[in-house]
PAVO-51593 format. One record per atom (N, C-alpha, C): residue in one letter; chain; x, y, z; residue number from 0; atom name. Coordinates in nm, 3 decimals. Last residue first. Example, Ala and Ser with C-alpha at 12.3 -4.5 7.8 and 13.67 -1.06 7.14 Angstrom:
2
> res, chain, u, v, w, n, atom
> S, A, 1.285, -0.225, 0.708, 1, N $
> S, A, 1.367, -0.106, 0.714, 1, CA $
> S, A, 1.290, 0.003, 0.787, 1, C $
> A, A, 1.319, -0.569, 0.780, 0, N $
> A, A, 1.230, -0.450, 0.780, 0, CA $
> A, A, 1.320, -0.330, 0.780, 0, C $
# end
This chain:
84
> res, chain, u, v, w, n, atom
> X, A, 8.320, 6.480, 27.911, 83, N $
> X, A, 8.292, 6.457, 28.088, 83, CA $
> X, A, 8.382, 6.540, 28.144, 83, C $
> X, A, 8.523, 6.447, 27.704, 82, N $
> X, A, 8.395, 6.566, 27.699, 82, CA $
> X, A, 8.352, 6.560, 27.872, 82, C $
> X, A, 8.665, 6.197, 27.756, 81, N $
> X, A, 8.689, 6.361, 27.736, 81, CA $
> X, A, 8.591, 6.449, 27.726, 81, C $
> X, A, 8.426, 6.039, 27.697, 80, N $
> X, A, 8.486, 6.015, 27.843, 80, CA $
> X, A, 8.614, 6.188, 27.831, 80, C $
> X, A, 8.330, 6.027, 27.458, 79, N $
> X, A, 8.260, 6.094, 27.537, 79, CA $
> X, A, 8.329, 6.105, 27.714, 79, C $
> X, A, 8.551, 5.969, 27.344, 78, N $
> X, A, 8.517, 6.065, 27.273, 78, CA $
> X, A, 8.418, 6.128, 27.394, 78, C $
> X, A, 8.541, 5.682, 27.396, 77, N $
> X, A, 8.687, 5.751, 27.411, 77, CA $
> X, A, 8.631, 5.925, 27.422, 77, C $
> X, A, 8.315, 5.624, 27.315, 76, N $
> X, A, 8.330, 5.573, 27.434, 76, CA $
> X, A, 8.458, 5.681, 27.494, 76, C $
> X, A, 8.326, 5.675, 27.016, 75, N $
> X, A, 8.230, 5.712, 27.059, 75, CA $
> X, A, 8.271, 5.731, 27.244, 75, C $
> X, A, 8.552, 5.491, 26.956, 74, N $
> X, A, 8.560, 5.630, 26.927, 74, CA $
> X, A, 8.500, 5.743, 27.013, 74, C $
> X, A, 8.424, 5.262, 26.993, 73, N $
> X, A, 8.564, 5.308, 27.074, 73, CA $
> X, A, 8.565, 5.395, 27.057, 73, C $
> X, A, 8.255, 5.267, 26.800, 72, N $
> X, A, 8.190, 5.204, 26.880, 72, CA $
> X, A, 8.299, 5.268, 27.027, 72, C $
> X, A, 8.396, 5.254, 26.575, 71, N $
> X, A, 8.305, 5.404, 26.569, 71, CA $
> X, A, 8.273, 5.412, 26.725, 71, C $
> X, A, 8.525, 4.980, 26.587, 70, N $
> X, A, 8.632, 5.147, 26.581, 70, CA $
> X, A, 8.528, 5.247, 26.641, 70, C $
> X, A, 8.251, 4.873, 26.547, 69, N $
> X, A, 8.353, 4.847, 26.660, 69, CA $
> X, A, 8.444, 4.958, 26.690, 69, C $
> X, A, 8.198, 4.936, 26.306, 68, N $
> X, A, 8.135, 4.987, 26.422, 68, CA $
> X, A, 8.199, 4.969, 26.525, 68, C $
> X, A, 8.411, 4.854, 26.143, 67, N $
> X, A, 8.361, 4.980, 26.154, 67, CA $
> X, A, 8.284, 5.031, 26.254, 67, C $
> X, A, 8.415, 4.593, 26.137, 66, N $
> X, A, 8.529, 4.628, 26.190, 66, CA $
> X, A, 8.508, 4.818, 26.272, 66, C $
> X, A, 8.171, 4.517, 26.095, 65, N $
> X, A, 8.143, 4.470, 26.200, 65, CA $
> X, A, 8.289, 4.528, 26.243, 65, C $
> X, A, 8.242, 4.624, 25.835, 64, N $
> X, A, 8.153, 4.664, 25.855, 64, CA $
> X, A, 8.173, 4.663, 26.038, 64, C $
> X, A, 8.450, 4.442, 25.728, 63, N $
> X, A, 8.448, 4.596, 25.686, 63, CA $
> X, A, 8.343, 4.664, 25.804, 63, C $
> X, A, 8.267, 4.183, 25.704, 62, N $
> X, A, 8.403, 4.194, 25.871, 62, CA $
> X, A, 8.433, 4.338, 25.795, 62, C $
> X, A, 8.121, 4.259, 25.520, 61, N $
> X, A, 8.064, 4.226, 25.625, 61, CA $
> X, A, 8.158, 4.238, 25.736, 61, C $
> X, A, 8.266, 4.314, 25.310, 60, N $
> X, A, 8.206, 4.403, 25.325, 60, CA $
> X, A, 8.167, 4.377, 25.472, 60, C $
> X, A, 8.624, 4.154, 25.355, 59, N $
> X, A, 8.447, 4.123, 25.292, 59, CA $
> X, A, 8.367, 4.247, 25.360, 59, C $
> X, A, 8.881, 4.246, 25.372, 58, N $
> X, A, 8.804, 4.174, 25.419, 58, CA $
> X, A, 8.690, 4.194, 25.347, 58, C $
> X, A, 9.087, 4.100, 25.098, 57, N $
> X, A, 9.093, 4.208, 25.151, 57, CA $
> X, A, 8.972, 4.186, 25.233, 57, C $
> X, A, 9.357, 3.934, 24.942, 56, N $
> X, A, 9.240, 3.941, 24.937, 56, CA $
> X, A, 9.191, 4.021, 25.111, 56, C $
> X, A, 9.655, 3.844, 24.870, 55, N $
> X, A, 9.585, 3.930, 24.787, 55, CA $
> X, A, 9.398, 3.950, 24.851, 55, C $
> X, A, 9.711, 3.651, 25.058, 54, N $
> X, A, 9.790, 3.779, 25.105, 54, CA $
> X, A, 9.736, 3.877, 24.997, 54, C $
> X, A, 9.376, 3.499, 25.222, 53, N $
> X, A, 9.502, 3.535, 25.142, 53, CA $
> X, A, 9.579, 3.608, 25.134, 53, C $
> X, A, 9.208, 3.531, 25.564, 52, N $
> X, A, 9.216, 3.573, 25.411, 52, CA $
> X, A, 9.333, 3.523, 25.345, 52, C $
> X, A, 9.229, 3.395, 25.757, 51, N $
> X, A, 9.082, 3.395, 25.710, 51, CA $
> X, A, 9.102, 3.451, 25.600, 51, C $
> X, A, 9.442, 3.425, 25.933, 50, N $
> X, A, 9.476, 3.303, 25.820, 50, CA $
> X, A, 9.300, 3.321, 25.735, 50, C $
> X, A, 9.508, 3.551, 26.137, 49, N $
> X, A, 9.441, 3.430, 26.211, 49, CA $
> X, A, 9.425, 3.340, 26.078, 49, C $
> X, A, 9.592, 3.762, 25.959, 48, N $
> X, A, 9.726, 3.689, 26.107, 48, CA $
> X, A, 9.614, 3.585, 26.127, 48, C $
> X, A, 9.456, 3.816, 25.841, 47, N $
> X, A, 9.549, 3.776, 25.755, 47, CA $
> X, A, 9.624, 3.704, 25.891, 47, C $
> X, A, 9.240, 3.938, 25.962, 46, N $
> X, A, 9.222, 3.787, 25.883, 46, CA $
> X, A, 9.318, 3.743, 25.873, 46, C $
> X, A, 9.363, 4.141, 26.072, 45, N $
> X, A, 9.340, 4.049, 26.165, 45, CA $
> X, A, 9.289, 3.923, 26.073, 45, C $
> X, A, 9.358, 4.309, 25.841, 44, N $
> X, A, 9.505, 4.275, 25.896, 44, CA $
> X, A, 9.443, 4.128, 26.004, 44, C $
> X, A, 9.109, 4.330, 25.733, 43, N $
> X, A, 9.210, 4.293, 25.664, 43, CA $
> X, A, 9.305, 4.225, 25.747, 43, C $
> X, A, 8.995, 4.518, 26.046, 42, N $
> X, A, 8.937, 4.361, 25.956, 42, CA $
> X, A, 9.036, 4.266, 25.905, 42, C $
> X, A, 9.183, 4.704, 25.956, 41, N $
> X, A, 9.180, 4.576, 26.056, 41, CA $
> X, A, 9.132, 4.475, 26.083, 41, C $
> X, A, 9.042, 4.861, 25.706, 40, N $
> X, A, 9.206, 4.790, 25.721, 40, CA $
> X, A, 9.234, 4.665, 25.878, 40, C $
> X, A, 8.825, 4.849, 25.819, 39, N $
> X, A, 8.838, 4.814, 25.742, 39, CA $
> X, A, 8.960, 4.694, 25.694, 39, C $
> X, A, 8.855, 5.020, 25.971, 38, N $
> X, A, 8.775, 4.924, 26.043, 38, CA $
> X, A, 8.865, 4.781, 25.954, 38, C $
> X, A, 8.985, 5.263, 25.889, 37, N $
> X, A, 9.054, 5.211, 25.972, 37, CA $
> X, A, 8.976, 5.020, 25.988, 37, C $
> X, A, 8.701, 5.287, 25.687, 36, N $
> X, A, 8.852, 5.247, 25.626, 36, CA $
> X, A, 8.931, 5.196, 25.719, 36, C $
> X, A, 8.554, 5.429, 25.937, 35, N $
> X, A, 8.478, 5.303, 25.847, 35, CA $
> X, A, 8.640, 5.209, 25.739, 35, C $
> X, A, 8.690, 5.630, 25.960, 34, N $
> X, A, 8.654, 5.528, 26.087, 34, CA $
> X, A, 8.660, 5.440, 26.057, 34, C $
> X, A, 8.569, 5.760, 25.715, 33, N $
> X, A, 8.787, 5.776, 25.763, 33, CA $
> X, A, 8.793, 5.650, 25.917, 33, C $
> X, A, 8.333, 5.801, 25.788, 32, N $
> X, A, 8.389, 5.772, 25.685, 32, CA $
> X, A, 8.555, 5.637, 25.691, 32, C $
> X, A, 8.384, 5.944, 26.025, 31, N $
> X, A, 8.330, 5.770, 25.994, 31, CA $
> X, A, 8.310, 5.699, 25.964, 31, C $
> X, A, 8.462, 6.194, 25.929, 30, N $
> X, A, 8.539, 6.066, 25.998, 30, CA $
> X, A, 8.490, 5.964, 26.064, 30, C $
> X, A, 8.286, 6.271, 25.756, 29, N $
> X, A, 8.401, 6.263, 25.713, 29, CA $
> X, A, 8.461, 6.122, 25.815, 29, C $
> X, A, 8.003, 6.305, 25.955, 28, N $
> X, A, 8.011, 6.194, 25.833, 28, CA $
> X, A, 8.144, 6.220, 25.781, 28, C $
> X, A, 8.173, 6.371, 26.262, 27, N $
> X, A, 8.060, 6.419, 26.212, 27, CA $
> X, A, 8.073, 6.280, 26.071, 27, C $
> X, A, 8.345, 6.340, 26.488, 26, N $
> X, A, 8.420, 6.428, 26.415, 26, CA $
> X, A, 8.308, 6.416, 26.296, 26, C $
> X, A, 8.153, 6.261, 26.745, 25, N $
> X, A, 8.219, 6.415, 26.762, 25, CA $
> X, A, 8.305, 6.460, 26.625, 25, C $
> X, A, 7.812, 6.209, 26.595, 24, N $
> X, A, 7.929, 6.176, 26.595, 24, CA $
> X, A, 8.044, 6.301, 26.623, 24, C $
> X, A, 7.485, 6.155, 26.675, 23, N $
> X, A, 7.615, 6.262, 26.692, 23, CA $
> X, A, 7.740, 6.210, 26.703, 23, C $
> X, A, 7.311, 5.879, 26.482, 22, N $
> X, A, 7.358, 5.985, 26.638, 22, CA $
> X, A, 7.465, 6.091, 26.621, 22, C $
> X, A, 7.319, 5.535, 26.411, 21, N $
> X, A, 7.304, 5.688, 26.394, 21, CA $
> X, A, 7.276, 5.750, 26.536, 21, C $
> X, A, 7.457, 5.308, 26.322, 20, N $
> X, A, 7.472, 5.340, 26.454, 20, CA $
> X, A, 7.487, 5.528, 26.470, 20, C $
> X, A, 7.420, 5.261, 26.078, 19, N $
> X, A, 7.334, 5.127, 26.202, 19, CA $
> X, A, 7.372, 5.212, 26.331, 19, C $
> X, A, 7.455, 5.423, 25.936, 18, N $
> X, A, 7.341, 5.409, 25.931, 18, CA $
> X, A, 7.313, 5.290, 26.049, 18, C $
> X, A, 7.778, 5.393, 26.003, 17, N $
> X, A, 7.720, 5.527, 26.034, 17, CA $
> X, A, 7.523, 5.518, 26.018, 17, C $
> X, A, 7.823, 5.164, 25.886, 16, N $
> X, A, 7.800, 5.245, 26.020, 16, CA $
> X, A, 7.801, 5.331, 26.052, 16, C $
> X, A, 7.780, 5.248, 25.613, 15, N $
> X, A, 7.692, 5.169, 25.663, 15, CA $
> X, A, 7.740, 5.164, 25.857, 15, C $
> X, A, 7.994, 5.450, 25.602, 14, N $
> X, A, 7.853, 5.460, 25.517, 14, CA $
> X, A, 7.747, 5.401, 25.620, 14, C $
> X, A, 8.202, 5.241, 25.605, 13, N $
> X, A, 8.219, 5.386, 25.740, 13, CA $
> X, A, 8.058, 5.435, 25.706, 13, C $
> X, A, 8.171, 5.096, 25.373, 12, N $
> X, A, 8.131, 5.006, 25.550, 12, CA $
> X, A, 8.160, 5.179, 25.669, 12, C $
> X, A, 8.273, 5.231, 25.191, 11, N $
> X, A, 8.122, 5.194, 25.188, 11, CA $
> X, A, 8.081, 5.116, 25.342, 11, C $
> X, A, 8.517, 5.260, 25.281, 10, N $
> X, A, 8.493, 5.347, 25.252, 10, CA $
> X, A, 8.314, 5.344, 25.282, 10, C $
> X, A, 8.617, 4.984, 25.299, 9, N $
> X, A, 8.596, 5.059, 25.412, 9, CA $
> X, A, 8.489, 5.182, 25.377, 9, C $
> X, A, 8.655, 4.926, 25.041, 8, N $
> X, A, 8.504, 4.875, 25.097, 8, CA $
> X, A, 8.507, 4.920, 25.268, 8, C $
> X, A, 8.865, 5.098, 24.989, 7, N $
> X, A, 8.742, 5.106, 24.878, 7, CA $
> X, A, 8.640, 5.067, 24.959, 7, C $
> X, A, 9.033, 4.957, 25.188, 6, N $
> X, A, 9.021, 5.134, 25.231, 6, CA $
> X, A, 8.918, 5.139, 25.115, 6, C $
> X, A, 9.077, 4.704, 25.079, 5, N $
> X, A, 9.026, 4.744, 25.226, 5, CA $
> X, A, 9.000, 4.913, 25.228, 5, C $
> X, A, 9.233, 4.770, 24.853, 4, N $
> X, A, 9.063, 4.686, 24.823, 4, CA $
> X, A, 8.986, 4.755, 24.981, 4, C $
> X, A, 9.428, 4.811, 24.964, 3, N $
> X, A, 9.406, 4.969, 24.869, 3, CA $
> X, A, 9.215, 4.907, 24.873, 3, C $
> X, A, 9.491, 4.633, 25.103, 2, N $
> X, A, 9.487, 4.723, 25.181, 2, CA $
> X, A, 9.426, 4.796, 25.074, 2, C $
> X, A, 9.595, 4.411, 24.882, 1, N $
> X, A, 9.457, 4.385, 24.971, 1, CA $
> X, A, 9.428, 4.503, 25.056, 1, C $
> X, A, 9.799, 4.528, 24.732, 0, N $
> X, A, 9.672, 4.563, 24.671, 0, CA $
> X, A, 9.556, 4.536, 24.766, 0, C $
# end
């Protein structure tokens, strides 16, 4: 259930990076959306291996968030080094 919680407040953290880190995105508001959930889910997974969450509890809007820009943040970097 902590992954289904992670992809709900991913959902709202792909939202919110996308407002802290406005600009041209190459796959546009769907997949930063879909960015914002990956962030999300790794947030989740990396609490759970360093022990910051429970096996029911999912990351906090805030590591959702700081997971999201980071992904958007690689995306962006990956994204523009093919276009070159």
């Amino acid at each position: 259930m902590s992954f289904v919680g992670a992809i709900v407040i991913g959902f709202f953290a792909g939202i919110a990076a996308k407002l802290l880190m406005p600009g041209r995105d190459p796959g546009g508001f769907i997949v930063t959306i879909l960015l914002g959930m990956g962030g999300a889910v790794l947030a989740t997974w990396i609490g759970h291996t360093l022990g910051f969450y429970q096996a029911d509890q999912s990351a906090g809007l805030v590591g959702a968030i700081v997971g999201a820009v980071v992904i958007l943040l690689i995306y962006r970097l990956a994204w523009g080094r093919r276009r070159a």
